[in-house]
PyMOL CGO cylinders between C-alpha atoms (Angstrom):
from pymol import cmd
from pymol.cgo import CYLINDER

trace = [
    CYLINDER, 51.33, -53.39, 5.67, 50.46, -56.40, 3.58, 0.3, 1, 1, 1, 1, 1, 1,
    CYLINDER, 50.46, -56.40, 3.58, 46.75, -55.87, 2.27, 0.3, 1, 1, 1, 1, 1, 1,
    CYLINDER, 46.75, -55.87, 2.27, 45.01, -59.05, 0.06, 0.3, 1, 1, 1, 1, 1, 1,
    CYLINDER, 45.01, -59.05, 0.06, 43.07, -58.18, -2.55, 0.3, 1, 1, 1, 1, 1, 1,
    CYLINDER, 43.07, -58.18, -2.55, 39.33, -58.66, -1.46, 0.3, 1, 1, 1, 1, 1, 1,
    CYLINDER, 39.33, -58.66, -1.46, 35.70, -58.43, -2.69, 0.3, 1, 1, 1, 1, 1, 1,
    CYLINDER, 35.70, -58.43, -2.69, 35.36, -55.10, -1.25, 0.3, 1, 1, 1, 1, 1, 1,
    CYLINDER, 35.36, -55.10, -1.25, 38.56, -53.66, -3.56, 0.3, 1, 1, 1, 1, 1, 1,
    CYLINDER, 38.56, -53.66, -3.56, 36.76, -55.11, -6.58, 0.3, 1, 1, 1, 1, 1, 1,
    CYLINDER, 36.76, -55.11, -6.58, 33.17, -54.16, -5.51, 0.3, 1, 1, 1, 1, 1, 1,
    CYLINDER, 33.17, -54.16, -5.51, 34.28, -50.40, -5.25, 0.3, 1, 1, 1, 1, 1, 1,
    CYLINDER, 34.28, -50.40, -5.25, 34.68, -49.92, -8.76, 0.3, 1, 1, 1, 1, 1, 1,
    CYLINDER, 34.68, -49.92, -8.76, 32.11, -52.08, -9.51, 0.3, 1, 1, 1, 1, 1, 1,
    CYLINDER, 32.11, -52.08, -9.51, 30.19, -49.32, -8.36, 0.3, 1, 1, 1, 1, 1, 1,
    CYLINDER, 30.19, -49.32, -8.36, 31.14, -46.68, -10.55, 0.3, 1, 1, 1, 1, 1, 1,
    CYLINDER, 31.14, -46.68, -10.55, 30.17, -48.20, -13.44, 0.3, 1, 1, 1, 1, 1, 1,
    CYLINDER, 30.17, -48.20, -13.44, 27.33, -45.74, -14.73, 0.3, 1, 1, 1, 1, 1, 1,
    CYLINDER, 27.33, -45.74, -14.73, 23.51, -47.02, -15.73, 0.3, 1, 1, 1, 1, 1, 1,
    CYLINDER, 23.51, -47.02, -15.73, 24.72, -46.78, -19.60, 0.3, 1, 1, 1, 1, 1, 1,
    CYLINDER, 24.72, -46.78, -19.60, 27.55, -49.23, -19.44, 0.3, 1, 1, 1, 1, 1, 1,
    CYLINDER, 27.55, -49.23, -19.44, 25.24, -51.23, -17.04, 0.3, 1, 1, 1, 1, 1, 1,
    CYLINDER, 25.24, -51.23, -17.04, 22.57, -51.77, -19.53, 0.3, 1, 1, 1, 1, 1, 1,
    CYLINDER, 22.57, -51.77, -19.53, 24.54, -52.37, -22.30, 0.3, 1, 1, 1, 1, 1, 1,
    CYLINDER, 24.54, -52.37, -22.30, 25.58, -55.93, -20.28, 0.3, 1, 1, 1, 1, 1, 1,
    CYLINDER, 25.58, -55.93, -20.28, 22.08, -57.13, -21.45, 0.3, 1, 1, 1, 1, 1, 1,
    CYLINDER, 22.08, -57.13, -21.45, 22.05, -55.77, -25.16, 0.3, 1, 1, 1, 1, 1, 1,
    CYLINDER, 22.05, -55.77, -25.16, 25.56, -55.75, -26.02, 0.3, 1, 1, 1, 1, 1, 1,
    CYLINDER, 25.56, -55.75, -26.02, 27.26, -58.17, -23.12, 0.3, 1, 1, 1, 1, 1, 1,
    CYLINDER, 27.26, -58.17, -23.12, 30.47, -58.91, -25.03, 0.3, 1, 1, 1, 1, 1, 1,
    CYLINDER, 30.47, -58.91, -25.03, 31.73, -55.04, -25.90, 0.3, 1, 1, 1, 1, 1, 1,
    CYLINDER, 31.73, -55.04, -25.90, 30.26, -53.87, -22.45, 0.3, 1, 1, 1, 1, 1, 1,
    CYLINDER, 30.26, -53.87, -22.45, 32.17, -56.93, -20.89, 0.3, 1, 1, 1, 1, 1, 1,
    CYLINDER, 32.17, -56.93, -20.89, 35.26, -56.01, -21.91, 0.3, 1, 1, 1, 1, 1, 1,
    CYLINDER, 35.26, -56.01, -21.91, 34.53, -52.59, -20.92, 0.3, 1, 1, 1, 1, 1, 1,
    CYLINDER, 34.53, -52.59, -20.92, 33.84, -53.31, -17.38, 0.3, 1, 1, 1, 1, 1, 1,
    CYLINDER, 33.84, -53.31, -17.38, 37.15, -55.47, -17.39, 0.3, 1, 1, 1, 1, 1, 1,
    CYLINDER, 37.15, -55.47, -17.39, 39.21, -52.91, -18.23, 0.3, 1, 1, 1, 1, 1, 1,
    CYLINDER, 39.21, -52.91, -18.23, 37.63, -50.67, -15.56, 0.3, 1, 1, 1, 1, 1, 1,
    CYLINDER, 37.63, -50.67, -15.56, 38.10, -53.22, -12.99, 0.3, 1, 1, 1, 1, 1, 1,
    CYLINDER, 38.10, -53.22, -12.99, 41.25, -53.43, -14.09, 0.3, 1, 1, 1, 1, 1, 1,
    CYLINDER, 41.25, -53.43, -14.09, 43.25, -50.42, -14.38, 0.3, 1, 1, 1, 1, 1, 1,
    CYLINDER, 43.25, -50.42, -14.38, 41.47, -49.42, -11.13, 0.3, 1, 1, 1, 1, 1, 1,
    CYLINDER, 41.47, -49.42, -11.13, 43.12, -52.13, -8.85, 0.3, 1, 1, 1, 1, 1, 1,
    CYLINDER, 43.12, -52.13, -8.85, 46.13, -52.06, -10.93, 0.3, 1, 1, 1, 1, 1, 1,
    CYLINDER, 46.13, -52.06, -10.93, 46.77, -49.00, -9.04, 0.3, 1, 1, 1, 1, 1, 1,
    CYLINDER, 46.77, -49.00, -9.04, 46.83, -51.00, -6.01, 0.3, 1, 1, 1, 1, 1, 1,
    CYLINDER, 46.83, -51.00, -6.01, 48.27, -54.06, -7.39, 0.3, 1, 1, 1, 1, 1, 1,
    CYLINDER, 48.27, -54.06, -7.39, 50.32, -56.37, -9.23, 0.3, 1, 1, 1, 1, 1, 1,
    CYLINDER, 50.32, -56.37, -9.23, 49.64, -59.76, -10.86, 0.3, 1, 1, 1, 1, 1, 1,
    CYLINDER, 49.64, -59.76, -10.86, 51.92, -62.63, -11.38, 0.3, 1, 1, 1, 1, 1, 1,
    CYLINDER, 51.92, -62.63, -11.38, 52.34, -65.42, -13.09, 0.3, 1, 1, 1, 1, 1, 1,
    CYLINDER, 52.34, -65.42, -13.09, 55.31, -67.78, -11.45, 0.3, 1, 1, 1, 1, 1, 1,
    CYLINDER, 55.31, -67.78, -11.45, 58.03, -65.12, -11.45, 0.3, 1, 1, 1, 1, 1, 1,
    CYLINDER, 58.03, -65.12, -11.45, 56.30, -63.03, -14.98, 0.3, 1, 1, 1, 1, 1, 1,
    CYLINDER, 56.30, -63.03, -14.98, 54.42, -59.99, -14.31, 0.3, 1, 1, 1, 1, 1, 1,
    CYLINDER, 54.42, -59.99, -14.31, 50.79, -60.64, -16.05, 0.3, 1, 1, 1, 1, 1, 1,
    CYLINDER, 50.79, -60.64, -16.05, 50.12, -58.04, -18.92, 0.3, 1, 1, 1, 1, 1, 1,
    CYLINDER, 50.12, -58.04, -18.92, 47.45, -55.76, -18.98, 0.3, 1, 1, 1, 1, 1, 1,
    CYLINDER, 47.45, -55.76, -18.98, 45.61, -57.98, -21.51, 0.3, 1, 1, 1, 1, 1, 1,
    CYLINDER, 45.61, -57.98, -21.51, 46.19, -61.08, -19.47, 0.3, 1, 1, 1, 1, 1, 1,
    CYLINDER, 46.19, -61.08, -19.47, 44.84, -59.44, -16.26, 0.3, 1, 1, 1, 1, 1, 1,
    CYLINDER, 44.84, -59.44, -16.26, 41.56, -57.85, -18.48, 0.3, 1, 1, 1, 1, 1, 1,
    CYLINDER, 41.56, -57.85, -18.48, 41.15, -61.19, -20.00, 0.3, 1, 1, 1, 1, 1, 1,
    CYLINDER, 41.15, -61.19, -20.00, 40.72, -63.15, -16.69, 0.3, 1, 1, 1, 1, 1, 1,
    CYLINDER, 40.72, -63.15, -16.69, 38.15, -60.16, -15.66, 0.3, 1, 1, 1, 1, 1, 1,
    CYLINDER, 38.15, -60.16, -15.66, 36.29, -60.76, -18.61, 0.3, 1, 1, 1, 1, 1, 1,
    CYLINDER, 36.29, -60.76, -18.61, 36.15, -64.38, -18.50, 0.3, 1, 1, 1, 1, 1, 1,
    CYLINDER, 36.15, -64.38, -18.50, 35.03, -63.96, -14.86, 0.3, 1, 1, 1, 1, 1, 1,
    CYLINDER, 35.03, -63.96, -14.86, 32.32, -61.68, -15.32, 0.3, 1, 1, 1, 1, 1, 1,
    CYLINDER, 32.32, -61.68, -15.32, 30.98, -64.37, -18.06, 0.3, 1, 1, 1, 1, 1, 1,
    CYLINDER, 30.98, -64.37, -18.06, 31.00, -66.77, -15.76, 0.3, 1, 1, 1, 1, 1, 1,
    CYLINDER, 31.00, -66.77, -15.76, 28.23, -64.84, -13.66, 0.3, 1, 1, 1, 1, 1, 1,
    CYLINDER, 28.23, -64.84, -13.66, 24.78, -66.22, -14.46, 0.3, 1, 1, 1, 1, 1, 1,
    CYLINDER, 24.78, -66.22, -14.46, 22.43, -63.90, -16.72, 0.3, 1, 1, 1, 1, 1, 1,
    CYLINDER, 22.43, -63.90, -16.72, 20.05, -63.73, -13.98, 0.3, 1, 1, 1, 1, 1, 1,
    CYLINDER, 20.05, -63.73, -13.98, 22.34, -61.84, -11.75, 0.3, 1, 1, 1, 1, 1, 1,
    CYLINDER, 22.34, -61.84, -11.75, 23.78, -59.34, -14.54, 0.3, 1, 1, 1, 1, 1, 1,
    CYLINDER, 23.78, -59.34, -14.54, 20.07, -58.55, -15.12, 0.3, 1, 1, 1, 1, 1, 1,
    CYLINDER, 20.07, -58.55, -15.12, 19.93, -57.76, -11.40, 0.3, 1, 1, 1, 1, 1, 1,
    CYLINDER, 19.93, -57.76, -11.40, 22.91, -55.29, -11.55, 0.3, 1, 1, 1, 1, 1, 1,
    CYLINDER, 22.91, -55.29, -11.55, 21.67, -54.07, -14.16, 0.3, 1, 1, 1, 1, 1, 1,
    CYLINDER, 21.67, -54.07, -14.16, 17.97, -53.05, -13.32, 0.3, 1, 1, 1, 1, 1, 1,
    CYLINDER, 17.97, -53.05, -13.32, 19.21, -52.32, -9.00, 0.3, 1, 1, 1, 1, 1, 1,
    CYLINDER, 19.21, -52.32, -9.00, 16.47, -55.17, -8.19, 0.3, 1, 1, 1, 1, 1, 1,
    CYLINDER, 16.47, -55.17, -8.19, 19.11, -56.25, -6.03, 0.3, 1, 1, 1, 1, 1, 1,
    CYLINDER, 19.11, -56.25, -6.03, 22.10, -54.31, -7.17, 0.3, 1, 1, 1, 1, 1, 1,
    CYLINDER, 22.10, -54.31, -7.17, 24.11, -54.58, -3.66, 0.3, 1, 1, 1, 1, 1, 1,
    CYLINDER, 24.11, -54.58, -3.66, 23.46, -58.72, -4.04, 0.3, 1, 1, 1, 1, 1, 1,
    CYLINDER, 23.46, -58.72, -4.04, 24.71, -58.83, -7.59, 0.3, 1, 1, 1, 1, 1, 1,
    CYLINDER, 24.71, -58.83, -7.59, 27.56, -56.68, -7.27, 0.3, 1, 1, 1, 1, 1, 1,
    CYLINDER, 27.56, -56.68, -7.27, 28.61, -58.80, -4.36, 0.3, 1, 1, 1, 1, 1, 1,
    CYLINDER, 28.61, -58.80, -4.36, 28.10, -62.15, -6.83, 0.3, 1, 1, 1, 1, 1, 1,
    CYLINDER, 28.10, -62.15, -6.83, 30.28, -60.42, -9.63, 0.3, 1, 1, 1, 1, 1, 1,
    CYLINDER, 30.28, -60.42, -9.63, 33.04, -59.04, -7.17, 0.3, 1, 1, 1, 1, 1, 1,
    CYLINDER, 33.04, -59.04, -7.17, 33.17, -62.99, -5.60, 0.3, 1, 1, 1, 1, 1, 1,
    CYLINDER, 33.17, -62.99, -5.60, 33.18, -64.32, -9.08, 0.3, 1, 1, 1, 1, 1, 1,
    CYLINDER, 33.18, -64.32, -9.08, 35.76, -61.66, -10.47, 0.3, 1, 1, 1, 1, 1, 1,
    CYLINDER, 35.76, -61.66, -10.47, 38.39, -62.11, -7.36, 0.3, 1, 1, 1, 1, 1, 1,
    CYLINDER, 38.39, -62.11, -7.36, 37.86, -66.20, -7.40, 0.3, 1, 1, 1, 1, 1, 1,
    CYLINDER, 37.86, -66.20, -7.40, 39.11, -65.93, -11.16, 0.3, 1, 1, 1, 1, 1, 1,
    CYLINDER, 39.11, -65.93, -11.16, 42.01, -63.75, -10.41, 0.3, 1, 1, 1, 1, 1, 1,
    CYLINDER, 42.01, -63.75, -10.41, 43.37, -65.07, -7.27, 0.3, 1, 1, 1, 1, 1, 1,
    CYLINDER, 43.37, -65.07, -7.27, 42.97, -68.47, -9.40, 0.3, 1, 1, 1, 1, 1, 1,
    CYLINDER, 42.97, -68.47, -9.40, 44.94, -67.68, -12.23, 0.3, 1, 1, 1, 1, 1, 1,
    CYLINDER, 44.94, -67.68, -12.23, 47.69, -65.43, -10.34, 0.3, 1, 1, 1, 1, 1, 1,
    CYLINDER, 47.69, -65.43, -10.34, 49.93, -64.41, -7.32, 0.3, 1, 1, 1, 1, 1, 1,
    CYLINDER, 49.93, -64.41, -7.32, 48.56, -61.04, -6.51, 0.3, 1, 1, 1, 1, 1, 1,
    CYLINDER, 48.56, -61.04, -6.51, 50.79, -58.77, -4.35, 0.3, 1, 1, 1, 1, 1, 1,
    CYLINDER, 50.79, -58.77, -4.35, 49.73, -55.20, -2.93, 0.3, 1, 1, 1, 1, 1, 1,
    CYLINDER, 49.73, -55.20, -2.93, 52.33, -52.04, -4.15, 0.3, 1, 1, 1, 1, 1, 1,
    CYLINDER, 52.33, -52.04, -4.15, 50.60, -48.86, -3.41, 0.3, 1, 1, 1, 1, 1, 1,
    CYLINDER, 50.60, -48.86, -3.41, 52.90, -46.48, -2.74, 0.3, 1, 1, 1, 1, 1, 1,
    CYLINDER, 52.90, -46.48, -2.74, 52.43, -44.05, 1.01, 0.3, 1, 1, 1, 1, 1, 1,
    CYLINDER, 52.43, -44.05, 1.01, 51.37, -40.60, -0.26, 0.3, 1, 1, 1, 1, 1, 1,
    CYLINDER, 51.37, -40.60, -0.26, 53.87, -38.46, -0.52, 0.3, 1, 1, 1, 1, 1, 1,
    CYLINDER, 53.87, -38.46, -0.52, 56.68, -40.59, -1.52, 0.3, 1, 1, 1, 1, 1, 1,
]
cmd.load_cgo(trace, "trace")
């Protein structure tokens, strides 16, 4: 079963991401950036890979593009995440903005294994 990755697989662990770590995107945005982007990432990892051409992306590489996407969302809708004015609205604009830069900068192909095997 081929399965693309999709807003909803990034929004899901968007989610998780406790109040702390939230508000720290407003005082600290670069450290709590790059935490986020490794969330994000070693969460779909488990459901994907990433390529570049015929090179599997690194770790770093894949984290990097996170980051860069999530610092691409405006300030306005961060603060929204951040305070759950509109939480669901802004976690929907980070999840679009976070799969537009990855599906932009690589092939991404699904892996999980079936349970049990």
């Amino acid at each position: 079963m081929k399965r693309n990755l999709s807003s909803a697989t990034i929004k899901t662990p968007l989610l998780e991401i406790d109040g702390e770590l939230r508000g720290m995107l407003l005082s600290d945005r670069a450290r709590a950036t790059a935490a986020v982007a490794i969330h994000l990432c070693l969460r779909i990892g488990h459901d994907y890979v990433f390529w570049r051409g015929s090179d599997k992306a690194t770790l770093d590489a894949v984290t990097r593009e996170i980051a860069d996407a999530i610092w691409r969302v405006p300030l306005s809708t961060i603060t929204q995440f951040v305070k759950a004015e509109d939480k669901a609205g802004a976690t929907d604009a980070i999840a679009q903005e976070v799969l537009a830069g990855l599906t932009a900068a690589f092939e991404v192909q699904y892996v999980r294994e079936p349970y049990g095997g």
